[in-house]
Structures are given as structure tokens and as C-alpha cells.
C-alpha positions in Angstrom: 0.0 0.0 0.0 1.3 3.4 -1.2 2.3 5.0 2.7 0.0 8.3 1.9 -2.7 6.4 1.8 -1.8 4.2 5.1 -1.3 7.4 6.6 -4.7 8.7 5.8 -6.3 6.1 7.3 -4.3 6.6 10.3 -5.2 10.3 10.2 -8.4 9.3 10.3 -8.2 6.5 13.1 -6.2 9.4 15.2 -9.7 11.5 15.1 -11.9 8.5 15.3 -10.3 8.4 18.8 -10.6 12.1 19.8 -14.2 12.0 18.6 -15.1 9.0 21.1 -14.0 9.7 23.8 -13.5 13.6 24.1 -16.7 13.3 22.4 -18.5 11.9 25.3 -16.4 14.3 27.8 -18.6 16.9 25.6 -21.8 15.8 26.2 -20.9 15.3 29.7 -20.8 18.9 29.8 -23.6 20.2 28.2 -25.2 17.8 30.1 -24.6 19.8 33.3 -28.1 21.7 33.1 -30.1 19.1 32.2 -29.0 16.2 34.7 -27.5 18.4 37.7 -30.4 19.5 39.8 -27.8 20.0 42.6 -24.3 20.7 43.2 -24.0 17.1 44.6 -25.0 16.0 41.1 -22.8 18.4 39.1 -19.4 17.4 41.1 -20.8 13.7 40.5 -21.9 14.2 36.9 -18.1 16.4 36.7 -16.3 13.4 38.3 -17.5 10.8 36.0 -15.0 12.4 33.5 -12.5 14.0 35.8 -9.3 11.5 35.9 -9.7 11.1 32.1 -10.5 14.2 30.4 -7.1 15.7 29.8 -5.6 12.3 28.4 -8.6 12.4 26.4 -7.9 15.7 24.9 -4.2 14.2 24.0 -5.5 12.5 20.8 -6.2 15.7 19.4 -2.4 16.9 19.5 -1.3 13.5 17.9 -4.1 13.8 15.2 -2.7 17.4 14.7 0.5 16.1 14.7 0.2 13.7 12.4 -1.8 15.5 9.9 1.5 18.5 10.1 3.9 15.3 9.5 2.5 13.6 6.9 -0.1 15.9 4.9 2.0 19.4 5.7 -0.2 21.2 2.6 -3.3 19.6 4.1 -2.7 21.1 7.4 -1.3 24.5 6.1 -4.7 25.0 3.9 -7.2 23.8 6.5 -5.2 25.9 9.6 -4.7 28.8 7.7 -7.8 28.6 6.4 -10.4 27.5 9.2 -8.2 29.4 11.5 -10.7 31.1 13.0 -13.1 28.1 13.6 -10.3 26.1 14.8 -9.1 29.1 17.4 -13.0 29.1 18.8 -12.5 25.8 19.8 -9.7 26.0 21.1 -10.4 29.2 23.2 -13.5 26.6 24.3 -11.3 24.1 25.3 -9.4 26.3 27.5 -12.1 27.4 29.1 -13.3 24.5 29.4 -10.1 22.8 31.2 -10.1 26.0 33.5 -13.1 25.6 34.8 -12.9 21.8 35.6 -9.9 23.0 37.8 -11.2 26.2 39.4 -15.0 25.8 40.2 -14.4 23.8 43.3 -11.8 26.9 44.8 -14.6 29.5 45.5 -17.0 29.1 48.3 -20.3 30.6 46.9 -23.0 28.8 45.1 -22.2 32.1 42.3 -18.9 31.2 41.7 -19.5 27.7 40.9 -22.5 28.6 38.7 -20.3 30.7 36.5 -17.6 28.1 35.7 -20.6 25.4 35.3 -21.4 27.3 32.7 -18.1 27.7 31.2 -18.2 23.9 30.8 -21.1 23.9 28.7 -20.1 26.8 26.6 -16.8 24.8 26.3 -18.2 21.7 25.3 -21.0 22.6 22.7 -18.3 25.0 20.6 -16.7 22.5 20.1 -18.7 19.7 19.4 -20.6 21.7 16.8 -17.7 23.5 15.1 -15.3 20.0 14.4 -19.2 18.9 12.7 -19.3 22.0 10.7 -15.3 22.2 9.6 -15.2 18.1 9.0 -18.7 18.8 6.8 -17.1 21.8 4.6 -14.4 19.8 4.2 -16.5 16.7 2.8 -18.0 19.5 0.7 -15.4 21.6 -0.9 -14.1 25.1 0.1 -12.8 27.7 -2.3 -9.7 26.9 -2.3 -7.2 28.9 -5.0 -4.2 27.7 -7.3 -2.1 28.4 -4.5 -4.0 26.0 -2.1 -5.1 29.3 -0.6 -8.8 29.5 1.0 -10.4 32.1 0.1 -13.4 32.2 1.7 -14.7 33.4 5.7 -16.3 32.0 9.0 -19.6 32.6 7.1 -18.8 30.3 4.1 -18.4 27.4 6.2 -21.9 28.4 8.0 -23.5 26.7 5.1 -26.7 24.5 5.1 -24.8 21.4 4.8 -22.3 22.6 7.5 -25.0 23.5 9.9 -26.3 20.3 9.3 -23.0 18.6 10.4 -22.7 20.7 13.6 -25.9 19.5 14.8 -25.0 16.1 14.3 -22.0 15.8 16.5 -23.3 18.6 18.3 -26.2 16.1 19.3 -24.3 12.5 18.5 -21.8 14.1 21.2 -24.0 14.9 23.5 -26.0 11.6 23.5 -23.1 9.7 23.9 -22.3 11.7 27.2 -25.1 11.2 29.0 -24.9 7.6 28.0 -21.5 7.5 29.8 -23.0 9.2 32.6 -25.5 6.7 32.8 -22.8 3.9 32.6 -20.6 5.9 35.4 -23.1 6.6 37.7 -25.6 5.1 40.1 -29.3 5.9 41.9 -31.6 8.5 41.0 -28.8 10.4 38.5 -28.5 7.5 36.2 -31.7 6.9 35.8 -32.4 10.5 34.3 -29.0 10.5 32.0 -31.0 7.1 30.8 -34.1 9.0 30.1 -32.2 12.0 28.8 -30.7 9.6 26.4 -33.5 7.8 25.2 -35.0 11.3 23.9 -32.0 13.0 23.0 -31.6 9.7 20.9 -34.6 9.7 18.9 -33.4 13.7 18.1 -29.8 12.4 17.1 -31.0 9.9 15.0 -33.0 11.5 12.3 -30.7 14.6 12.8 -27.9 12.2 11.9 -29.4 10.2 9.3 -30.3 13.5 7.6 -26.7 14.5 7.4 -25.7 11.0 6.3 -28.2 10.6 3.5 -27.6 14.0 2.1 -23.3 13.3 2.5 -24.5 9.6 0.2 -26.4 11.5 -1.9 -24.0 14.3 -3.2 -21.6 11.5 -3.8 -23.7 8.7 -5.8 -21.3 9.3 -8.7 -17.9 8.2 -7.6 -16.9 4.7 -7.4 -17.0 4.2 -4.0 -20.3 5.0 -3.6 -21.3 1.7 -2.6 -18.9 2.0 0.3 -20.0 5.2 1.5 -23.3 4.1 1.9 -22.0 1.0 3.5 -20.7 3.0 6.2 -23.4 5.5 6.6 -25.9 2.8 7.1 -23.3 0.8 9.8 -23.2 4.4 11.8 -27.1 4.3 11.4 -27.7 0.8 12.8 -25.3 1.3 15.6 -27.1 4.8 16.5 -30.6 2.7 16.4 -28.9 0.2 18.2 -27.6 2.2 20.9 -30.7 3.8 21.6 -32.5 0.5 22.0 -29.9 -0.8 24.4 -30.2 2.1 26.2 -33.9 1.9 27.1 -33.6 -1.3 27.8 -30.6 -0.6 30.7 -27.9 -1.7 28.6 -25.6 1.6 29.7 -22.6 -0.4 28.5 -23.7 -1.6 25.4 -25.5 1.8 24.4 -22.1 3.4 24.8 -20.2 0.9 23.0 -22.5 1.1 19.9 -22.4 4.8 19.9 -18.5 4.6 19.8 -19.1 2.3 17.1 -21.7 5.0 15.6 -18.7 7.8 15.5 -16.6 5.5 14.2 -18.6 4.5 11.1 -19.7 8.4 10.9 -16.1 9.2 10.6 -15.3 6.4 8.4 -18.1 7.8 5.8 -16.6 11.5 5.7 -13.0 10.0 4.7 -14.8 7.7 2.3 -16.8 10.5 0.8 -13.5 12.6 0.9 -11.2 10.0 -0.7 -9.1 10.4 -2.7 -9.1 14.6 -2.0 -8.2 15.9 1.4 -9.7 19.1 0.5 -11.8 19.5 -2.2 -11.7 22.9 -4.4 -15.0 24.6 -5.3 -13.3 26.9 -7.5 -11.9 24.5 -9.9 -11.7 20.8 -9.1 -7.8 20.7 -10.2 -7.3 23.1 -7.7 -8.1 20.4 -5.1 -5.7 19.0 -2.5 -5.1 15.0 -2.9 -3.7 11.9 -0.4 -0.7 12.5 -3.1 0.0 16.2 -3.7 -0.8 16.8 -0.1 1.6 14.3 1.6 5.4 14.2 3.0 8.0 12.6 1.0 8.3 8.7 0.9 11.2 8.7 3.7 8.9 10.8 5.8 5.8 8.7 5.5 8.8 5.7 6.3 10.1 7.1 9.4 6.6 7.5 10.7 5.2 4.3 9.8 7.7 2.8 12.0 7.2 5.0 14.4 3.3 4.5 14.7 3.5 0.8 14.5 5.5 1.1 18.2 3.8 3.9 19.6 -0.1 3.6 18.7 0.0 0.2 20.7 1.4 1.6 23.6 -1.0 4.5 23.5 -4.1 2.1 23.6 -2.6 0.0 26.2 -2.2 3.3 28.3 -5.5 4.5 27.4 -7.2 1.1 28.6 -5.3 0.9 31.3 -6.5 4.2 32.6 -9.7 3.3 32.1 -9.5 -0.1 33.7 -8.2 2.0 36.8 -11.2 4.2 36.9 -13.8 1.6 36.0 -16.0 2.1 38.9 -19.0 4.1 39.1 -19.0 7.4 40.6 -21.5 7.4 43.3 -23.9 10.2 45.1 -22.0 8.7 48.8 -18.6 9.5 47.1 -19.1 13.4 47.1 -18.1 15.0 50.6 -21.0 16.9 52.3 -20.3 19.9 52.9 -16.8 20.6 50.2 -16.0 23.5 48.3 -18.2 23.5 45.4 
């Protein structure tokens, strides 16, 4: 196999795992309104995702990384030109990592409140922007001879776009209060399972709507067959992981809605295949797996590289999660702490 074309696919695995799990750290905290009725249940809804959250947010920086080393003209285009997007979420996810550190150092009920709502506001940027850049990237962007783009924030604020914020936006979200089902016990689980069962039904004909349209606008390229292959897996597993859910399967729903990002992702690089960034502007204008990547030594180096490291990344990553396996219950929160 040519080594740009491993190397996409291992672009692509590198988001599938920031997608599931800082995904669900996401929806954990938009979830914050609609499941925490106390501060009891916003430090316990808060905890669920507390020892893991940062080493979540790692797989973004190797996904980054990885897109600089092997696909530098992919990365210049899309940073330079989505850099304002791309700083939103960032600014989002600062915020958002302050707050999970500093809203249990004041003492009043106000001070709390304000970096609660930080979290959400630092979650739902986020997991609506990645929907709306990942969609106009599917799509095409202007981009110039020079690999330039040449459009604004409000190009990418498209129908289609939209369409693909709200997806994640909700897919995201779902699969957080799933987790907080699976993590937590008593009168809090139950609601994140009825909060998932109805934000379910909404994620899944928001999601097939953005799935159908992505097979749609590509019915004539040879891989057609595939894309739609995958849309309908990501489809299945969504319907699937509602089901389970109602059902008090917490474990499986989760599962199958990791398995539901997976396939969602694996249709956008199918539908993207073989560009990286489609031009709107003139479709030899476009960026390709081969006129976008590193040289072969490069792509070598790295190869070798990955097949030692990704290993030892999931190991670590399971392990962690092995450590923390236990549910967070209401009895574990100390009466009486700083909120």
C-alpha cells in the first residue's frame, strides 16, 4: 500500500479516537443543566469524567501532529484557512479545562454557577464546530491555485455545515449522558437514561439526515457503494444504541455509539477519498492523499514509528480506564466541600 494512503487512514483513526472519547467528555458537559439538579450531582456528573479528560484531549495533539507530518499542505490549507473556527475551539477548550480545575476553589454557590457554565459553553463549541469544519471539508471550500482559502467563518456556515454541527453537536452529547448513565448510580443515572433515550430519537434523524444527504451528493464516484455501506453501519449502531439504552444496557449503548462515531467518521474520509480538500473553485485546484503528503522517507520514518507507539497509546489508554472503571456514586461526594 502506497504509505499516503496508510497514513490517511491513520489520520483518520487518530480523530476517530478524539471523537469518542473527548466526544462523550462533551456531552458530559452540556449535560450539566439538564441532569444536575444540585451541586452534589454536578461534582458527581463532573467526576464521571474528571481523571480522564485531559488524556482524552491528548489524541487531538497527535491527530494534529500527524496531519502536520504527513499531509504538511493539508494542514497548512485547512489551519490557515479555518483558522478562526479552529481558534474558537480551542479558546473553548481552554475554558473549558479551567473551569474543571477552578469551580471547586470558591466558596459561593455564584462562583460555581459561572464556571458550570463555562463547561457547557466549552463543550457545545466545540462539538458543533469539528461537525461544521469536518462537513465543509467533505463538501469543498474555495480553495485557490495556490492551495489558498479564500473564503470566511460565514462560508463554512453553510446549510450542509450547519447540518453537520448539529449532528455531532447532538451525537456528542448523546453519547455523554450515555456515559454518565454507565458511570453513575441511583436517582442520577436513571435521568442521564431517560435524557438519552429522547436526545436519541433527536440524534438519530438529525444524523441520518446528514448521512443521507453526504450519500447523496456522492452517488457518482466509485466508491459509492462503500459510502453508503458505512453510513448505514453508523445508522444501525445509533438505532442500536438507543435500543440498548432503554432497555438498561448503559454499557452496550455506549459501546454502539463509539461504534456510531466510528462509522460516521469512516463515511466523511470515504466520501472525501481520494481529495483531502476538495476545491469549489476548480476541481484541479483540489488537494489529494498525493499532492498533499510528506515525502516517501517521511511517511517511512513515521510508519515505523506508529507501529510502536499507537500500541502503547491504547494499552495506556485502557489501562487508565480499567483504573477508573468504577461508578461514581452520590455517597462519594463529601458533604459539605468547596463546590
Amino acid at each position: 500500500m502506497d504509505l499516503a494512503f496508510l497514513w490517511f487512514v491513520i489520520v483518520g483513526f487518530f480523530f476517530v479516537g478524539y471523537f469518542v472519547l473527548d466526544g462523550f467528555d462533551f456531552g458530559v458537559g452540556m449535560s450539566l443543566p439538564f441532569l444536575g439538579k444540585d451541586d452534589t450531582d454536578r461534582r458527581q456528573i463532573i467526576n464521571t469524567i474528571g481523571p480522564v479528560w485531559d488524556l482524552n484531549e491528548t489524541w487531538l495533539i497527535v491527530a494534529g501532529a500527524a496531519l502536520f507530518a504527513a499531509f504538511p499542505y493539508w494542514y497548512a490549507t485547512l489551519f490557515s484557512g479555518f483558522y478562526l473556527a479552529l481558534l474558537l475551539i480551542l479558546v473553548a477548550l481552554i475554558l473549558r479545562g479551567v473551569s474543571f480545575e477552578y469551580r471547586h476553589q470558591g466558596r459561593s454557590p455564584q462562583w460555581a454557577k459561572r464556571f458550570d457554565l463555562m463547561i457547557v459553553v466549552g463543550s457545545a463549541v466545540p462539538a458543533f464546530l469539528w461537525g461544521v469544519a469536518f462537513a465543509n471539508i467533505v463538501q469543498g471550500t474555495p480553495i485557490d491555485e495556490a492551495g489558498n482559502y479564500t473564503g470566511t467563518l460565514f462560508t463554512l456556515l453553510n446549510p450542509y455545515g450547519i447540518l453537520g454541527g448539529l449532528a455531532t453537536l447532538l451525537l456528542f452529547f448523546t453519547h455523554g449522558v450515555q456515559f454518565v448513565a454507565l458511570k453513575t448510580d441511583g436517582e442520577l443515572r436513571e435521568r442521564a437514561r431517560a435524557l438519552a433515550g429522547r436526545s436519541g430519537i433527536v440524534t438519530i434523524v438529525v444524523a441520518a439526515a446528514f448521512l443521507v444527504w453526504t450519500v447523496v451528493a456522492h452517488l457518482g464516484v466509485d466508491h459509492a457503494p462503500l459510502i453508503a455501506a458505512f453510513a448505514a453501519a453508523a445508522a444501525v449502531a445509533l438505532i442500536g444504541a438507543t435500543v440498548a439504552n432503554r432497555v438498561g444496557r448503559e454499557g452496550v449503548a455506549f459501546t454502539l455509539s463509539a461504534v456510531t462515531t466510528l462509522f460516521a467518521v469512516a463515511t466523511i474520509l470515504a466520501a472525501l477519498f481520494p481529495n483531502v480538500m476538495p476545491s469549489t473553485i476548480d476541481p484541479a485546484f483540489s488537494l489529494t492523499i498525493e499532492n498533499a503528503s510528506s515525502s516517501q522517507y517521511t511517511l517511512e520514518v513515521m510508519t515505523w514509528v506508529a507501529v510502536f507507539m499507537i500500541p502503547l497509546v491504547l494499552l495506556y489508554q485502557g489501562w487508565t480506564y480499567w483504573v477508573f472503571r468504577k461508578r461514581v456514586t452520590r455517597a462519594s461526594i463529601p458533604v459539605g466541600a468547596a463546590h
